[in-house]
DSSP file (Angstrom, degrees, kcal/mol; ACC not computed):
  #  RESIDUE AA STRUCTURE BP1 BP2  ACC     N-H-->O    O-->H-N    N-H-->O    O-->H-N    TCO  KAPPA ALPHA  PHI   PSI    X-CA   Y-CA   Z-CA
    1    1 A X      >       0   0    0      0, 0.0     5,-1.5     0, 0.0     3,-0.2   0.000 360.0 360.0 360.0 -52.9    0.0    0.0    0.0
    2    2 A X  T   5 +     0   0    0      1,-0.3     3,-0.4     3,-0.2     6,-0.1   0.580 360.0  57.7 -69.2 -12.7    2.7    2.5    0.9
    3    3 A X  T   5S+     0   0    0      1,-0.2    -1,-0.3     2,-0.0     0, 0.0   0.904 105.6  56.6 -77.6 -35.0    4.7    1.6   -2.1
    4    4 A X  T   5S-     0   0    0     -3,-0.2    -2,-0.2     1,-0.1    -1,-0.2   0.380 133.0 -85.1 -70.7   7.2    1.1    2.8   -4.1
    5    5 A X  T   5S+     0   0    0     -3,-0.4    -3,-0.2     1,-0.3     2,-0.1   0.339  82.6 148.0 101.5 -26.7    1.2    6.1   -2.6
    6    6 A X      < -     0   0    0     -5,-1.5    -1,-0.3     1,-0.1     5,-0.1  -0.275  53.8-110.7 -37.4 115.9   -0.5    5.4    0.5
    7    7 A X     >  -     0   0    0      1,-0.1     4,-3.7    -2,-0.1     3,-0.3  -0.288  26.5-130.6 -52.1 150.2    0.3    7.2    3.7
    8    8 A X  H  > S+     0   0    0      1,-0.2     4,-1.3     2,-0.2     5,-0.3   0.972 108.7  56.7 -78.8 -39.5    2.0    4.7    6.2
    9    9 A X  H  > S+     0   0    0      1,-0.2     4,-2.1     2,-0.2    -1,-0.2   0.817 110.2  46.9 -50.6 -24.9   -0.3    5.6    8.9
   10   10 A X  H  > S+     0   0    0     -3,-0.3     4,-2.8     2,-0.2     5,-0.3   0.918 110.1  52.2 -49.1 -54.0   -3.0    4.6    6.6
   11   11 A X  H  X S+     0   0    0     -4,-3.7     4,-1.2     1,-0.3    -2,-0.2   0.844 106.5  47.1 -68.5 -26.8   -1.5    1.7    5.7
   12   12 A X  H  < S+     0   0    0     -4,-1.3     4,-0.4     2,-0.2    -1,-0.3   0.745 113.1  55.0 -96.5 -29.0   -0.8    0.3    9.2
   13   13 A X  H >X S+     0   0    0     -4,-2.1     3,-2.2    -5,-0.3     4,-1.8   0.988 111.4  46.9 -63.5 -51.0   -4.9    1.3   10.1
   14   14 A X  H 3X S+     0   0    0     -4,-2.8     4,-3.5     1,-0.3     5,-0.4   0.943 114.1  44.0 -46.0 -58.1   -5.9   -0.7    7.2
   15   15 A X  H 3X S+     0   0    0     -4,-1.2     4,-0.6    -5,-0.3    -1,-0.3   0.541 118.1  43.3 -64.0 -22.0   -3.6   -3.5    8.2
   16   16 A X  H <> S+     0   0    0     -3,-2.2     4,-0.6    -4,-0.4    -1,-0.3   0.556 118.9  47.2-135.8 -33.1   -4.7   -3.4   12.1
   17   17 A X  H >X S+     0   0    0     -4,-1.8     4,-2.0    -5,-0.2     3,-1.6   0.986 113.0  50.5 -95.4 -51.2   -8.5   -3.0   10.7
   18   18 A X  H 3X S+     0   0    0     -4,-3.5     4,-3.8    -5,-0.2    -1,-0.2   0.974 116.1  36.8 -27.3 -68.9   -7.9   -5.9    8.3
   19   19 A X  H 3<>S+     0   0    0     -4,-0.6     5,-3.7    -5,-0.4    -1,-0.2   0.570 115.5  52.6 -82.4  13.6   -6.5   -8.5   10.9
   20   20 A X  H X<5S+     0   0    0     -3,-1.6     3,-0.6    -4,-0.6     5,-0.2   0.746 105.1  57.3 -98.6 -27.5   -8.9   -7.3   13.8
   21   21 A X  H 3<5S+     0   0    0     -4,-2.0    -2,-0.2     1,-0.2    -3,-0.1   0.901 116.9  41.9 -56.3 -41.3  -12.0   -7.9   10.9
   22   22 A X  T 3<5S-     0   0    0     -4,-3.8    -1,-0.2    -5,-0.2    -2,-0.1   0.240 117.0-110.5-104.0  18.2  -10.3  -11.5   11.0
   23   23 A X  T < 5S+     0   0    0     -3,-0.6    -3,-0.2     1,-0.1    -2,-0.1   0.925  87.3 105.2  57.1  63.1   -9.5  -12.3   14.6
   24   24 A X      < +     0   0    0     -5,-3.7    -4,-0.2    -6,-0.1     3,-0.1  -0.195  24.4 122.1-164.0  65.1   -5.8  -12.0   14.3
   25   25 A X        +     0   0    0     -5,-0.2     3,-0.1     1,-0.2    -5,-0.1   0.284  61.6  78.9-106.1  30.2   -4.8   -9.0   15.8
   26   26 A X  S    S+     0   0    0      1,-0.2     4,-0.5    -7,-0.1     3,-0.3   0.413  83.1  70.5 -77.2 -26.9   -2.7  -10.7   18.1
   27   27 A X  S  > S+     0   0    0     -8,-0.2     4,-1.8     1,-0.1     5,-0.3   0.687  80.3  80.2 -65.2 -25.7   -0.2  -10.9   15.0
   28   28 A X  H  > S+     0   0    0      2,-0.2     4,-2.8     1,-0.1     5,-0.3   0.836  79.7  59.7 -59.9 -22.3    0.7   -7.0   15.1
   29   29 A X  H >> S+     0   0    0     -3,-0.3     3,-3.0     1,-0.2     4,-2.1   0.974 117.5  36.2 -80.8 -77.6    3.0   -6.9   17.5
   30   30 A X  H 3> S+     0   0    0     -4,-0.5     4,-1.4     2,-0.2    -1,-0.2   0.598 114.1  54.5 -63.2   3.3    5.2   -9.7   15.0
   31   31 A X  H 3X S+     0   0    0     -4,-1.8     4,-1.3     2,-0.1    -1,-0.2   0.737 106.4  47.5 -71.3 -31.8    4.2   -8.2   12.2
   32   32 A X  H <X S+     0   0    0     -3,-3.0     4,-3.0    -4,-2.8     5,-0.3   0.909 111.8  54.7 -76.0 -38.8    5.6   -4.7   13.4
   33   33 A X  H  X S+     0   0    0     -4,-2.1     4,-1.6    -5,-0.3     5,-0.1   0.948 112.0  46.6 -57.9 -41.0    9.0   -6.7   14.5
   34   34 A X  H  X S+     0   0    0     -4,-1.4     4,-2.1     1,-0.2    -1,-0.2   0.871 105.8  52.0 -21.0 -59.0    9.2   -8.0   10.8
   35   35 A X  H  < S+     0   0    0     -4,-1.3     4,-0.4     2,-0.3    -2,-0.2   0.724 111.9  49.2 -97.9 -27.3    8.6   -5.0    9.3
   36   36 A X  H >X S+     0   0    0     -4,-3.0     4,-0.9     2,-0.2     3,-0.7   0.973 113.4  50.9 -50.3 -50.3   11.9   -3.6   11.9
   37   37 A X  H 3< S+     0   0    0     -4,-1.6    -2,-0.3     1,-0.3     4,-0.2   0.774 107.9  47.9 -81.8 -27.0   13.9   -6.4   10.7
   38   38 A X  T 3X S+     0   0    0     -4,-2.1     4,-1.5     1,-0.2    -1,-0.3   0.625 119.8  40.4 -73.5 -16.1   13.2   -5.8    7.0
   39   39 A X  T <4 S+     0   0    0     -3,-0.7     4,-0.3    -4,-0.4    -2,-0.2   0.678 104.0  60.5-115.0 -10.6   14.1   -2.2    7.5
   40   40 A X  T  < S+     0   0    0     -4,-0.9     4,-0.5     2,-0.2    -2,-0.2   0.365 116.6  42.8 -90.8  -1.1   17.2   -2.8   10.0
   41   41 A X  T  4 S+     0   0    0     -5,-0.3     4,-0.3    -4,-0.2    -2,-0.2   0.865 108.0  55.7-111.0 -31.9   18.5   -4.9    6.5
   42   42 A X  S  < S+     0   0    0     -4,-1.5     4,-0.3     1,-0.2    -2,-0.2   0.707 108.7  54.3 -65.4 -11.1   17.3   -2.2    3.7
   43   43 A X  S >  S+     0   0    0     -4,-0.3     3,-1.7     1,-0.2    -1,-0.2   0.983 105.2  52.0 -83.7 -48.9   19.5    0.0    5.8
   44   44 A X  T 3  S+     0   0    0     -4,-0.5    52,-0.6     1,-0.3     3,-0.4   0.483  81.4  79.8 -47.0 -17.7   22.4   -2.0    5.6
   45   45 A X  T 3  S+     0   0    0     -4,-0.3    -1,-0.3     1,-0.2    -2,-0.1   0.603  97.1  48.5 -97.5  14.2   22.9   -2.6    2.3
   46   46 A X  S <  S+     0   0    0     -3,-1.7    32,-2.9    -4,-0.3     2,-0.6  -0.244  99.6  91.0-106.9  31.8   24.5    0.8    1.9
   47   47 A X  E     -a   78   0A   0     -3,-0.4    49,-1.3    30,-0.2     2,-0.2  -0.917  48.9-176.4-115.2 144.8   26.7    0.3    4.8
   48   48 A X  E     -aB  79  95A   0     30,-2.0    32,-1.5    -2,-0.6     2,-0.5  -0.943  19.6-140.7-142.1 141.7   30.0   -1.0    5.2
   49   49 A X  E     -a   80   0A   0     45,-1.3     2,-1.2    -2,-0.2    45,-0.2  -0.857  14.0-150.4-124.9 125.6   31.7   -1.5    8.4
   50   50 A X  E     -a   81   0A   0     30,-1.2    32,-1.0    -2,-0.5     2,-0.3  -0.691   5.0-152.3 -99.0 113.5   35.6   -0.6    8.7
   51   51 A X  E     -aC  82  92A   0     41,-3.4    41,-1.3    -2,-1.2     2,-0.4  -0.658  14.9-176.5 -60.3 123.8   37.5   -2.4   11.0
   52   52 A X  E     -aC  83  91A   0     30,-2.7    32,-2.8    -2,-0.3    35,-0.2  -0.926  29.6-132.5-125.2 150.3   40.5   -0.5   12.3
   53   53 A X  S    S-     0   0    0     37,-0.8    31,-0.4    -2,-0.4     2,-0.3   0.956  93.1 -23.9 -42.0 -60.5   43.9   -1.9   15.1
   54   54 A X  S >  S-     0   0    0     29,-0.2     3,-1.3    33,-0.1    -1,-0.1  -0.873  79.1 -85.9-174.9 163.8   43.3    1.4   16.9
   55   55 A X  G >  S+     0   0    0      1,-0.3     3,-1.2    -2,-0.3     4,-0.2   0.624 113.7  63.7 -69.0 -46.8   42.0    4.6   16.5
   56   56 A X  G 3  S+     0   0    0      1,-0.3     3,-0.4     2,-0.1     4,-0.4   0.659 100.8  57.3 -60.7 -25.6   45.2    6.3   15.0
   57   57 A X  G <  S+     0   0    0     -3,-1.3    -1,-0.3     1,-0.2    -4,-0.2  -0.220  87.9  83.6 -88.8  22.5   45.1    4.0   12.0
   58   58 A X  S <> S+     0   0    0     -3,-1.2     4,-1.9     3,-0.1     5,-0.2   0.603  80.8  54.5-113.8 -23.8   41.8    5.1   11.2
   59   59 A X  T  4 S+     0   0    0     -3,-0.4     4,-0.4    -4,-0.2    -2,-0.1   0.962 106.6  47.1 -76.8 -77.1   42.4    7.9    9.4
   60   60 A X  T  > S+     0   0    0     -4,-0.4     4,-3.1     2,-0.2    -2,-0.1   0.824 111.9  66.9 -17.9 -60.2   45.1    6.4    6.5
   61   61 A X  H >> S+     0   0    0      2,-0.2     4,-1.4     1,-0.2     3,-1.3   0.906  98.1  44.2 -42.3 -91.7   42.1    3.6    6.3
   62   62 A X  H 3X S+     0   0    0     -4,-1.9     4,-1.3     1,-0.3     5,-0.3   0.729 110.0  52.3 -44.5 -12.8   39.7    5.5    5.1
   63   63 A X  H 3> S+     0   0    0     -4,-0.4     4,-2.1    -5,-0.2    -1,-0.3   0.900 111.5  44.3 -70.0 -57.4   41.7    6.9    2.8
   64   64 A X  H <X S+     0   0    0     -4,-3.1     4,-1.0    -3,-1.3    -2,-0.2   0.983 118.2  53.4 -57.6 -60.6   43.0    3.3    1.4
   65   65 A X  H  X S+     0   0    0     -4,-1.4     4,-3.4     2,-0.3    -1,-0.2   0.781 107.9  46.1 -58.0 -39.5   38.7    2.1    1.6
   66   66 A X  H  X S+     0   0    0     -4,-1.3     4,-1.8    -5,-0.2    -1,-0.3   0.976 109.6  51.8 -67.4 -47.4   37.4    5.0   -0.4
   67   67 A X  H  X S+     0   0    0     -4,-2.1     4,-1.5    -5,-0.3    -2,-0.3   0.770 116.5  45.7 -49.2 -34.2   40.2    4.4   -3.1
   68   68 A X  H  X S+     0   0    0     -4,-1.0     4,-2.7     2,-0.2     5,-0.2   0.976 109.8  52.7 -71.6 -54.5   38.8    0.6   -3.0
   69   69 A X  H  <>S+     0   0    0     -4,-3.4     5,-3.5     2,-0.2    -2,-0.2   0.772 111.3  45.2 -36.0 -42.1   35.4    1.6   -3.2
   70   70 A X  H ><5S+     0   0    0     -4,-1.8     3,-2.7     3,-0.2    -1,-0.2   0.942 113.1  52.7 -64.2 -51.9   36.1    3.8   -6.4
   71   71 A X  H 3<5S+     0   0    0     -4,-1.5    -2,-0.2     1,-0.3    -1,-0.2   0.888 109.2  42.2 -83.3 -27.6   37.9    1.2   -7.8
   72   72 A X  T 3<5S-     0   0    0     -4,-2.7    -1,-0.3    -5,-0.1    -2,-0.2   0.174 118.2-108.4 -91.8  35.2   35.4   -1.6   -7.5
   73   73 A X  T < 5 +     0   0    0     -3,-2.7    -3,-0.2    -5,-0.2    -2,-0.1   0.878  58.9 164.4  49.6  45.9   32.6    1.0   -8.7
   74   74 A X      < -     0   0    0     -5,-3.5    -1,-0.1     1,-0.2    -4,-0.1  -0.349  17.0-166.1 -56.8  24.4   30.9    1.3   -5.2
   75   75 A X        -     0   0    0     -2,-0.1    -1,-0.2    -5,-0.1     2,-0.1   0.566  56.0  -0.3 -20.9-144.0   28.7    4.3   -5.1
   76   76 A X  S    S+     0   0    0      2,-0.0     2,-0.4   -29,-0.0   -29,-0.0  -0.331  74.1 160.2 -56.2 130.6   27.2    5.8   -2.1
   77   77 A X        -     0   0    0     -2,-0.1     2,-0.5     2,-0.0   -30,-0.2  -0.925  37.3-138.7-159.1 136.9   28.2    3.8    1.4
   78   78 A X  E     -a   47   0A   0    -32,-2.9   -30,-2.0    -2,-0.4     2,-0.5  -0.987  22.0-155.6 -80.3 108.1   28.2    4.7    4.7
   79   79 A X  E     -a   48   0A   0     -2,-0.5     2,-0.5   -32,-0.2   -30,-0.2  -0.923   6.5-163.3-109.1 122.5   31.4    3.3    6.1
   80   80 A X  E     -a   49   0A   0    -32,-1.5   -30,-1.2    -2,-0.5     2,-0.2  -0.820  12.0-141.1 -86.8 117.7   31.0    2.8    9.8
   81   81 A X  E     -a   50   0A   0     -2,-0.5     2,-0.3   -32,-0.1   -30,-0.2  -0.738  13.2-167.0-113.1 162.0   34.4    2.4   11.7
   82   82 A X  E     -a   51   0A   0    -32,-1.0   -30,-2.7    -2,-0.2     2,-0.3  -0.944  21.7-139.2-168.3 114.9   35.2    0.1   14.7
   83   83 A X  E     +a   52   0A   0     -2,-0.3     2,-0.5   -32,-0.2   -30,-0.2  -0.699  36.6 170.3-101.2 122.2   38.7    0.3   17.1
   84   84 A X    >   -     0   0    0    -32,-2.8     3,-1.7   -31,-0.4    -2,-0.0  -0.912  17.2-168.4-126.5 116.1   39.3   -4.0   17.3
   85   85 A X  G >  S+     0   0    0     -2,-0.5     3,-1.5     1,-0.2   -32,-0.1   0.615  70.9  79.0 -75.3  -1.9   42.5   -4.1   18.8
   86   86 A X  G 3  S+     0   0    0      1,-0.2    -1,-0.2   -33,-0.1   -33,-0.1   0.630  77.5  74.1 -69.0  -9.5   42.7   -7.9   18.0
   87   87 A X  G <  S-     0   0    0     -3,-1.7     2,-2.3   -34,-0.2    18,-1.2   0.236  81.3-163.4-110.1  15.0   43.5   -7.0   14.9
   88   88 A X    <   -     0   0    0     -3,-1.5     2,-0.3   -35,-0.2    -1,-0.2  -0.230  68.4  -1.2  43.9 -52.5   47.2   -5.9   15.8
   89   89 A X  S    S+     0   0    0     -2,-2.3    15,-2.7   -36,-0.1    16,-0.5  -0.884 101.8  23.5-138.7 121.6   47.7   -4.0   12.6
   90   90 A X  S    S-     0   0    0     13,-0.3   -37,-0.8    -2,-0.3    13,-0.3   0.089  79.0 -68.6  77.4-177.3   45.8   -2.9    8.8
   91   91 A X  E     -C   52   0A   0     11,-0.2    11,-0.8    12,-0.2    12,-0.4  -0.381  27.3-158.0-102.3 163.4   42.3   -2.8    8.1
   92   92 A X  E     -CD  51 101A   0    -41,-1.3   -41,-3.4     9,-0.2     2,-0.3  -0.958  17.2-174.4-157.5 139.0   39.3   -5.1    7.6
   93   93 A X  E     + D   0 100A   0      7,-1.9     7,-3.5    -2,-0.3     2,-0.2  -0.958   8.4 166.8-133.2 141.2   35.9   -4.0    5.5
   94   94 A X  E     + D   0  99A   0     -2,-0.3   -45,-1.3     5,-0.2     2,-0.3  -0.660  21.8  75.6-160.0 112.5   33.3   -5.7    5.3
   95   95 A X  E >   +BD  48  98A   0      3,-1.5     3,-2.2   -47,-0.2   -47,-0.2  -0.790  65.4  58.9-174.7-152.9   29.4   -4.9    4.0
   96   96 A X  T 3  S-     0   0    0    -49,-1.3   -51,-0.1   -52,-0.6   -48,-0.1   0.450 130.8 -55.0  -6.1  63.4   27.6   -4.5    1.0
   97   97 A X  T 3  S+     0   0    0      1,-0.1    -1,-0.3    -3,-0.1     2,-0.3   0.302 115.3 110.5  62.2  -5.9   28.6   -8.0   -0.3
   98   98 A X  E <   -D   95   0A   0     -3,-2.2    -3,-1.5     2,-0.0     2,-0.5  -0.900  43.3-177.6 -91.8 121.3   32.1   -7.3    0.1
   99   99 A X  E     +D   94   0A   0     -2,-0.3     2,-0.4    -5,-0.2    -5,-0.2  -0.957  11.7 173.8-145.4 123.3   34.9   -8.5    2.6
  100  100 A X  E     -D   93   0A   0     -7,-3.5    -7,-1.9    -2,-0.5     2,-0.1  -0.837  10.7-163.7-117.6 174.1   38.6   -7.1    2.4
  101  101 A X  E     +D   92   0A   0     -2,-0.4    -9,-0.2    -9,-0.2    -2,-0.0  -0.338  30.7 150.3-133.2  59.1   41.1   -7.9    4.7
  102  102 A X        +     0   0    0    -11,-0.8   -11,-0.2     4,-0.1   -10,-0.2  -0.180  38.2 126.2-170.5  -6.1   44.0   -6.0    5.0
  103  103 A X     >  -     0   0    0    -12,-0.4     4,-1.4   -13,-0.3   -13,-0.3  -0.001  65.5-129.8 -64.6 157.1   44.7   -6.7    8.9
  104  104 A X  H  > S+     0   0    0    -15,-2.7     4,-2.2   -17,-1.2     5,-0.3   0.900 103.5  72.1 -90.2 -23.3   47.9   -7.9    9.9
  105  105 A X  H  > S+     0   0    0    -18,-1.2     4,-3.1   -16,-0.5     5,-0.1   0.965 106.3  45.6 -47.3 -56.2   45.9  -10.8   12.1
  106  106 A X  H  4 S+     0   0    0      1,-0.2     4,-0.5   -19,-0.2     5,-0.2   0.906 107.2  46.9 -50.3 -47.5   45.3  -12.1    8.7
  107  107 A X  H  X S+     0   0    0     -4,-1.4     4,-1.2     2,-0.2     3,-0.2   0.771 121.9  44.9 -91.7 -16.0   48.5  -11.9    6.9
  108  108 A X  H  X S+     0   0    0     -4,-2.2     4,-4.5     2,-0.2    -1,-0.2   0.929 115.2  45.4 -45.7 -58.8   50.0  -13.7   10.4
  109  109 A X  H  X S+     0   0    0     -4,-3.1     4,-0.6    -5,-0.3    -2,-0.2   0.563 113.2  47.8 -74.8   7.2   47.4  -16.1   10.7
  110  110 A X  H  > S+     0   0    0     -4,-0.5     4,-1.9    -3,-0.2    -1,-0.2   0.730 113.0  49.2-106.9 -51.0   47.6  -17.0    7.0
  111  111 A X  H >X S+     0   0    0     -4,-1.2     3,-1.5    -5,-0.2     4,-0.9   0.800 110.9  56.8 -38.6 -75.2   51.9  -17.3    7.2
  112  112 A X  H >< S+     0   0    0     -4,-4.5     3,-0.5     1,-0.3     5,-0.3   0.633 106.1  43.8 -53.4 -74.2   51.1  -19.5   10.3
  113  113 A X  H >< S+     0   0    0     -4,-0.6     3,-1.1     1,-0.3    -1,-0.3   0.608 110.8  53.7 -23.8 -61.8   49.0  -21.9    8.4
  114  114 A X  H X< S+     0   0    0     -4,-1.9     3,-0.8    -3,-1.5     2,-0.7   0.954 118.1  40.9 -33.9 -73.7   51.6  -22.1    5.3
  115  115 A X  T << S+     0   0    0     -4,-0.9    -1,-0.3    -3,-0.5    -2,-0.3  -0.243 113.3  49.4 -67.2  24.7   54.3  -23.0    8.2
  116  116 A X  T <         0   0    0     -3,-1.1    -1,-0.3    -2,-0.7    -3,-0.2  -0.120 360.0 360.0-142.0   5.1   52.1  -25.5   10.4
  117  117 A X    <         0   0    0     -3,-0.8    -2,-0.1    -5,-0.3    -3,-0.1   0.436 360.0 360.0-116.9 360.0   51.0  -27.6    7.2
């Protein structure tokens, strides 16, 4: 209905007046938690969330992540950043179907793996 032009308060009386006509207006409460979860995922697929070691390194990052973005023809993103200190070193992106890795926890934990095999 709201895609048709409908106001959304309309549409959610219609919807409340609908399932009350049909004795299941004990369904809104999950229907509104759906309708969160559907909108807490449209938001996300213009998000990307940039890991960084620590805060000082954060700066250099975005720099390096918009130059990726450009270059795999990424448009509009929100990049959201995140201090994981686990991550000893580099950067780690990950969203909008994409996952780089650039940490130094990675290029360790991939040497160890070569050398343990």
């Amino acid at each position: 209905m709201v895609e048709k032009g409908k106001a959304a308060h309309e549409a959610v009386a219609a919807l409340k007046k609908m399932l009350e006509a049909r004795g299941r207006l004990a369904l809104l409460p999950r229907i509104g938690r759906a309708f969160q979860r559907l909108a807490a995922k449209e938001a996300n697929k213009n998000t990307c969330t940039l890991t960084v070691a620590c805060q000082k390194d954060a700066q250099q990052a975005v720099k390096e992540v918009e130059k990726v973005l450009t270059d795999l023809r990424i448009g509009e993103t929100d990049v959201h950043e995140i201090v994981d200190e686990s991550l000893i070193g580099g950067w780690r992106l990950e969203g909008r179907g994409i996952l780089i890795d650039t940490s130094w926890k990675n290029s360790l934990l991939s040497i160890y793996n070569r050398v343990t095999q």
